[in-house]
C-alpha positions as CSV (number, residue, x, y, z in Angstrom):
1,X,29.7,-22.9,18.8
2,X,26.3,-21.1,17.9
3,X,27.9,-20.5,14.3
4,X,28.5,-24.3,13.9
5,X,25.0,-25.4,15.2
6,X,23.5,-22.9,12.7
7,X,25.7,-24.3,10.0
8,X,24.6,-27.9,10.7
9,X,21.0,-27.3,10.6
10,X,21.4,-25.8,6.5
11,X,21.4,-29.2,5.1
12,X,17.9,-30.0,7.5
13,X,16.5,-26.4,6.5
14,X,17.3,-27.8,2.8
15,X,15.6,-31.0,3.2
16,X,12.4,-29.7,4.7
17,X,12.2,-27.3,1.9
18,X,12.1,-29.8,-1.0
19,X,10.0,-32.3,0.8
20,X,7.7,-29.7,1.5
21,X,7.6,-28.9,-2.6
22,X,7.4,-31.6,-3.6
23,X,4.2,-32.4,-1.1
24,X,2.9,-29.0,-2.8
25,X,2.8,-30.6,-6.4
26,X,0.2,-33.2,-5.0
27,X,-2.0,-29.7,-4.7
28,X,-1.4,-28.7,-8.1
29,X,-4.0,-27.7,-10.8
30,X,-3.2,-27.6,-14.4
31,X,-4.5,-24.5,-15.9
32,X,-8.0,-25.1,-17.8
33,X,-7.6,-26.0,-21.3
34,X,-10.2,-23.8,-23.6
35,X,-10.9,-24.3,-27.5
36,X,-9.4,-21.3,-29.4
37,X,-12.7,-19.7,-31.2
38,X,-11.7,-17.1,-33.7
39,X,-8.0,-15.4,-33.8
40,X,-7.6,-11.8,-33.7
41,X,-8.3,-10.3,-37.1
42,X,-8.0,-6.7,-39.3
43,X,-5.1,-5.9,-37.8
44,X,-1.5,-5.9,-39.1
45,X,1.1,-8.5,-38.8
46,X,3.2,-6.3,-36.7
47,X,0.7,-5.6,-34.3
48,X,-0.6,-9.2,-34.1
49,X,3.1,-10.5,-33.2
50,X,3.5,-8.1,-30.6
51,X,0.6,-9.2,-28.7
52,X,1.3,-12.8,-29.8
53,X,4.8,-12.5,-27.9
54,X,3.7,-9.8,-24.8
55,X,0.4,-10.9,-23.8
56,X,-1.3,-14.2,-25.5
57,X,0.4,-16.4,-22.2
58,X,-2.6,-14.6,-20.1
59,X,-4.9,-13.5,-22.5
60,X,-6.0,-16.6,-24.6
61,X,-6.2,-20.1,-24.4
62,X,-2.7,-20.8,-26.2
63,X,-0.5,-21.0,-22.9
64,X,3.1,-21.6,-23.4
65,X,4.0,-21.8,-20.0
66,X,7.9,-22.2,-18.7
67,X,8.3,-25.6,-16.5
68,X,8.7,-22.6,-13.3
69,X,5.3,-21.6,-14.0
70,X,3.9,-25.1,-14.2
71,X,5.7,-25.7,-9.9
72,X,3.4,-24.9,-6.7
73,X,3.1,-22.4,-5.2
74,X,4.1,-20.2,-8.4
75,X,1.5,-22.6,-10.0
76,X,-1.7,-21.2,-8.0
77,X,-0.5,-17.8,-9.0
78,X,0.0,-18.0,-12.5
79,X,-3.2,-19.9,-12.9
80,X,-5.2,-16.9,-11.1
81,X,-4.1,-14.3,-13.2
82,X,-4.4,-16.5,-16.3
83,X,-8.3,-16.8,-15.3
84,X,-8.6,-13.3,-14.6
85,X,-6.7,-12.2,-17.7
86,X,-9.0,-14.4,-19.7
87,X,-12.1,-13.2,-18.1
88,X,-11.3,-9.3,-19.0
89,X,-10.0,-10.1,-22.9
90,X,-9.3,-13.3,-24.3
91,X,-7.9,-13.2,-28.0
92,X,-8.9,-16.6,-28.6
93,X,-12.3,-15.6,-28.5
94,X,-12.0,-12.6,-30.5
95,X,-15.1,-13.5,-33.0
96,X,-17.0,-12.9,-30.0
97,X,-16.8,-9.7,-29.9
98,X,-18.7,-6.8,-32.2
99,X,-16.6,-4.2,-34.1
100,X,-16.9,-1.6,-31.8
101,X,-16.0,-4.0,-28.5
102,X,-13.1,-4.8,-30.6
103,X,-12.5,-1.2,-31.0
104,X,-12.9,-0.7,-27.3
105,X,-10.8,-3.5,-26.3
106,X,-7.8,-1.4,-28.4
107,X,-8.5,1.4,-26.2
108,X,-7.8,-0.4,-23.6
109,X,-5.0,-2.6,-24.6
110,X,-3.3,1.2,-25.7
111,X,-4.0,2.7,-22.4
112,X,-2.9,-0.5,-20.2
113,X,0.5,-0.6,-22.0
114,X,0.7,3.3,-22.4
115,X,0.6,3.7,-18.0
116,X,3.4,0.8,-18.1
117,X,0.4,-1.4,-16.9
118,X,0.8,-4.4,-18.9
119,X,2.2,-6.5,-19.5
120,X,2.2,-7.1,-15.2
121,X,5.1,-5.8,-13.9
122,X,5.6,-9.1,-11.4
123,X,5.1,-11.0,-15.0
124,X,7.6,-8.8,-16.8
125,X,10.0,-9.4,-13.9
126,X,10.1,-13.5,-14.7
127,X,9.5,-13.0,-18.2
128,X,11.8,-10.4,-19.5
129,X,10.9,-11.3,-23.3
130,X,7.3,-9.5,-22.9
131,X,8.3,-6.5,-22.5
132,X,7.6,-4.0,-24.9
133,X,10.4,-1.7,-26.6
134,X,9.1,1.7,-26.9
135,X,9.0,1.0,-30.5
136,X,6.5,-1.8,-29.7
137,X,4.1,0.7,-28.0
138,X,4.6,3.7,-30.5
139,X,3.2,0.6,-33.3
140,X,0.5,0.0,-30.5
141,X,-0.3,3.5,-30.7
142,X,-0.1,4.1,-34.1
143,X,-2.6,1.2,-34.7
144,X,-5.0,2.5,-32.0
145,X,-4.9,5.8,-33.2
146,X,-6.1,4.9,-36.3
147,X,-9.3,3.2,-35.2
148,X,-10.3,6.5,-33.5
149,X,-9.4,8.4,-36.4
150,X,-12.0,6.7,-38.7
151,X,-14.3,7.9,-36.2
152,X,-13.3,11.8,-36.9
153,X,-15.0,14.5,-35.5
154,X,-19.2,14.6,-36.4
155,X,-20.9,17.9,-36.3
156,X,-23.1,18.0,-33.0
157,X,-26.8,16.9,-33.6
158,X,-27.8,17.1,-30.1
159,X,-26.4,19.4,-27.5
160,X,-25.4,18.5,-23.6
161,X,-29.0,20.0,-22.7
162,X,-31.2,18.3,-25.1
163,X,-29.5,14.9,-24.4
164,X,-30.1,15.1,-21.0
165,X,-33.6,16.1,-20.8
166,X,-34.5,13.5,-23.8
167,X,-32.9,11.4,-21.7
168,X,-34.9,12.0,-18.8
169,X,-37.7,9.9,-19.2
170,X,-36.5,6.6,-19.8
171,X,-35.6,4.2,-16.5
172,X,-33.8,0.8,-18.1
173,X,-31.8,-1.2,-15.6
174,X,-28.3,-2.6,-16.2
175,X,-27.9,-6.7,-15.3
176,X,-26.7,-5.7,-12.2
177,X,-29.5,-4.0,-10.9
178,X,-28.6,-0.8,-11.1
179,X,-31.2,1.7,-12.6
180,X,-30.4,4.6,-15.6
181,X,-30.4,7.6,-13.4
182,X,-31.6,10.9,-14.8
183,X,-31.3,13.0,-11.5
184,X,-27.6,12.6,-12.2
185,X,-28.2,16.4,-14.2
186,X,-29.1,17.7,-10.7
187,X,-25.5,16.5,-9.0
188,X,-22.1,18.9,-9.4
189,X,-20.1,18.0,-11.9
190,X,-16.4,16.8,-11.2
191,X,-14.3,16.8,-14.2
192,X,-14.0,16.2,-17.7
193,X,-11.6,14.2,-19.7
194,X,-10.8,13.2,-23.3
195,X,-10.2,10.0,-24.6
196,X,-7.7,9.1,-28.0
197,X,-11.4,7.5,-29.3
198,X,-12.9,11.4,-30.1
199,X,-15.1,11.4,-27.1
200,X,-15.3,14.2,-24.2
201,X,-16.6,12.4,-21.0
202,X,-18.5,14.8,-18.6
203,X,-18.3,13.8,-15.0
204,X,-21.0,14.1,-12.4
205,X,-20.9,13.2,-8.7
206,X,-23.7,12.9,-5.8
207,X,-23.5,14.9,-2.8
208,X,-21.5,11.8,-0.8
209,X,-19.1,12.0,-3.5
210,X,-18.2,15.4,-3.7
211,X,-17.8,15.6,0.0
212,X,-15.5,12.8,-0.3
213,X,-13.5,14.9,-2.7
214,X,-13.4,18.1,-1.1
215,X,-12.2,16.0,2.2
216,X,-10.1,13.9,0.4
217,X,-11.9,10.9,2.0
218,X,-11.8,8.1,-0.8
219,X,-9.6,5.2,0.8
220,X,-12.2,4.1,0.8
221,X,-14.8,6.1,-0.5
222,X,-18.2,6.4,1.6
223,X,-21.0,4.1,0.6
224,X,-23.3,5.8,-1.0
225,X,-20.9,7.7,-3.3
226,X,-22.5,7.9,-6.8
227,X,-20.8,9.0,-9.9
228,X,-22.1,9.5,-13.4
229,X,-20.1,9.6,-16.4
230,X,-21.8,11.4,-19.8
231,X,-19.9,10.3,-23.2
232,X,-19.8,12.4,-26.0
233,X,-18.2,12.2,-29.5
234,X,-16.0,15.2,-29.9
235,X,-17.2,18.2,-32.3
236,X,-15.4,21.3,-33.6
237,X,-16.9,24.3,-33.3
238,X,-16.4,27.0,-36.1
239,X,-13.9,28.8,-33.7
240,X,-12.2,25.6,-33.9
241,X,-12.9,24.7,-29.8
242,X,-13.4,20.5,-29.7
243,X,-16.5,20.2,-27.4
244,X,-18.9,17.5,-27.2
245,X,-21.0,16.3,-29.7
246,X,-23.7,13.3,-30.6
247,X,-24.5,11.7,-27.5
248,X,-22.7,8.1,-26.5
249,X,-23.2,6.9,-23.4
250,X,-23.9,6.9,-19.8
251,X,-21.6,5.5,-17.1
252,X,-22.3,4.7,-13.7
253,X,-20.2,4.1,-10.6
254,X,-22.2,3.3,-6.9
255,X,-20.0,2.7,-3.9
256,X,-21.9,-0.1,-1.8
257,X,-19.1,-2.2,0.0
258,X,-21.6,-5.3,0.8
259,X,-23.1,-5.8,-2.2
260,X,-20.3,-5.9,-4.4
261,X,-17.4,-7.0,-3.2
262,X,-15.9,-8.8,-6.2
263,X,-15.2,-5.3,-7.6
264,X,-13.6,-3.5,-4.7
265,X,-17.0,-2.1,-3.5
266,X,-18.5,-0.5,-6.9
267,X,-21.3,-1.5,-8.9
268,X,-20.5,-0.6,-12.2
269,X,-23.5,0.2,-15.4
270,X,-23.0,1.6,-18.6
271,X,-26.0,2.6,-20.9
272,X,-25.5,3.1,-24.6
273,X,-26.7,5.0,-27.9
274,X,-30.3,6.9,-27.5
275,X,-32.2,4.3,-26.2
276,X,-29.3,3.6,-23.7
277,X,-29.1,-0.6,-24.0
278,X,-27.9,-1.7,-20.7
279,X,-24.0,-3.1,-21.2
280,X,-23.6,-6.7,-19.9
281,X,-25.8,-10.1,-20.2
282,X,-25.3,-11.0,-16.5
283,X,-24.2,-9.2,-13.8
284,X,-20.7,-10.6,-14.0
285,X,-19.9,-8.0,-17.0
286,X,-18.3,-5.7,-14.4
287,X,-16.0,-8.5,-12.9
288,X,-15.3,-9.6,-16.2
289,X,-14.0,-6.0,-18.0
290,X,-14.9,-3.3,-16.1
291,X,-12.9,-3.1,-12.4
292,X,-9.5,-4.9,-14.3
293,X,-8.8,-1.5,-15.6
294,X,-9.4,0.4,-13.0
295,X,-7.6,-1.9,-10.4
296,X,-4.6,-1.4,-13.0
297,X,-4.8,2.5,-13.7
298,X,-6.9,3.9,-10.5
299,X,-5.8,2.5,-7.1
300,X,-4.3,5.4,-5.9
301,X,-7.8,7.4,-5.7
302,X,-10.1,4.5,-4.4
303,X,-10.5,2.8,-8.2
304,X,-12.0,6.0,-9.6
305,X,-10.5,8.0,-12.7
306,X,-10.8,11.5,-13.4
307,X,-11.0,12.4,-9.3
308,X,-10.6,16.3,-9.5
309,X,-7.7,18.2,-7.8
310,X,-9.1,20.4,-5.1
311,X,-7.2,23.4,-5.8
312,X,-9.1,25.4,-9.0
313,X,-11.3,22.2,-9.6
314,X,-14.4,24.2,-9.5
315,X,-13.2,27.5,-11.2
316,X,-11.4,25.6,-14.1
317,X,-15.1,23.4,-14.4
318,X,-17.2,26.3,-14.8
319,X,-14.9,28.1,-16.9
320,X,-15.2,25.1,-19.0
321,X,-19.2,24.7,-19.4
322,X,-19.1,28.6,-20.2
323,X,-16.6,27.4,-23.0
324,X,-19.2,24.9,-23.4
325,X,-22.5,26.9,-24.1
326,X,-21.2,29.4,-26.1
């Protein structure tokens, strides 16, 4: 008796379902239609199509959207990610960029699609065609090798030392608000990492942060957490070691959960070349490229990269800035 009870009320379940669809499309928002600026350029065909097919449906203002994407509530969804997607690259506005953001944005396209990061695994899922064959991201590579390759690897003009302390003396202040900091020499450093664009990234963290570490406290991390981020080009030593070289940038991370909420709780700065220009011409610049990636490829340590291990950390660092000063 239950059973046929249950089995009546399908047809009403049914009903209710499409009335209350089809009262969803009265909420629905076509996605913003934008004027296509400048196309991506310099790079090859086969590169172009690949991104054409994988990733121009978020990031650009040539949507071809499927008439499932187009239906609340998948609507809302699709049109959020498009925004955000658009907000951290769009390659309809490619002439906006320099050369070296263009460079930059390769980096990150390569890394993204390297950690099986993009295209978005939920988009994959729906739309099987963008999906990259591992031939697709070995072309990827290839490409973005190259760019770093043109680079190559500069003698050192300036050591570690005498960027730091020429450094020093200079106070600019990124859009955000946050301040070039040069008692970031006087914190521990963290870790160190290389990059497939010739640079060797030293990383420093503040007292907060390092306590975080060695506790493994960072989900969250503590306000008040501070990390610096030195950028070097990569240089060969005569031994034949790769250590760093001219000076880039610097690159700051400040936990403050209040003030900066769009971006999981970080303020983000970068400062660049020797007069370190403050990145960014509002304070949106970190919503717009910065915590995308770091969502994407560091959630699992509080949306920081390069988080040491405990174990050996510190004897594997300071056998490394022995290396270093030689």
């Amino acid at each position: 008796m239950k059973l046929l009870k249950r089995i009546k009320l399908i047809p009403t379940i049914f009903i209710c379902i499409v009335v209350g669809l089809i009262a969803l499309q009265f909420f629905n928002r076509a996605i913003e239609q934008k004027a296509v600026t400048g196309h991506i350029r310099n790079v090859p065909k086969q590169v172009q199509l690949i991104l054409e097919r994988s990733c121009f449906n978020c990031h650009s203002n040539e949507q071809r959207l499927s008439f499932f994407d187009k239906i609340a509530p998948v609507s809302w969804i699709v049109n959020r990610d498009i925004n955000r997607a658009r907000e951290v690259m769009n390659f309809s506005e490619w002439d906006k960029l320099s050369d070296a953001e263009q460079k930059g944005k390769f980096y990150a396209i390569y890394n993204m699609i390297n950690a099986g990061k993009m295209p978005l695994p939920s988009y994959a899922l729906t739309h099987p065609g963008s999906k990259l064959s591992a031939v697709e991201v070995a072309t990827i590579k290839q490409y973005t090798l190259s760019l770093s390759a043109k680079d190559g690897l500069p003698p050192a003009h300036q050591g570690i030392a005498n960027v730091l302390e020429t450094r020093a003396d200079l106070a600019p202040v990124s859009p955000n608000g946050i301040p070039y900091n040069a008692d970031f020499k006087n914190w521990k450093v963290i870790g160190m990492s290389r990059l497939i664009d010739n640079t060797i990234r030293v990383i420093y963290g503040n007292d907060i942060a390092v306590r975080a570490i060695e506790e493994e406290n960072f989900h969250p991390w503590p306000n008040g957490s501070a990390v610096a981020k030195a950028v070097f080009k990569q240089t060969r030593k005569s031994n034949g070691d790769i250590v760093p070289g001219d000076f880039v940038n610097m690159q700051y991370m400040v936990k403050d959960g209040k003030t900066y909420k769009e971006t999981e709780g970080w303020g983000f700065a970068k400062f660049n070349g020797q007069d370190l220009k403050p990145t960014g011409k509002t304070a949106l610049f970190a919503q717009q490229s910065c915590i995308s990636c770091h969502r994407q490829l560091a959630e699992s340590t509080g949306y920081l990269f390069n988080v040491p291990p405990k174990v050996s950390s510190k004897r594997m660092i300071q056998q490394y800035l022995k290396t270093v000063q030689k």
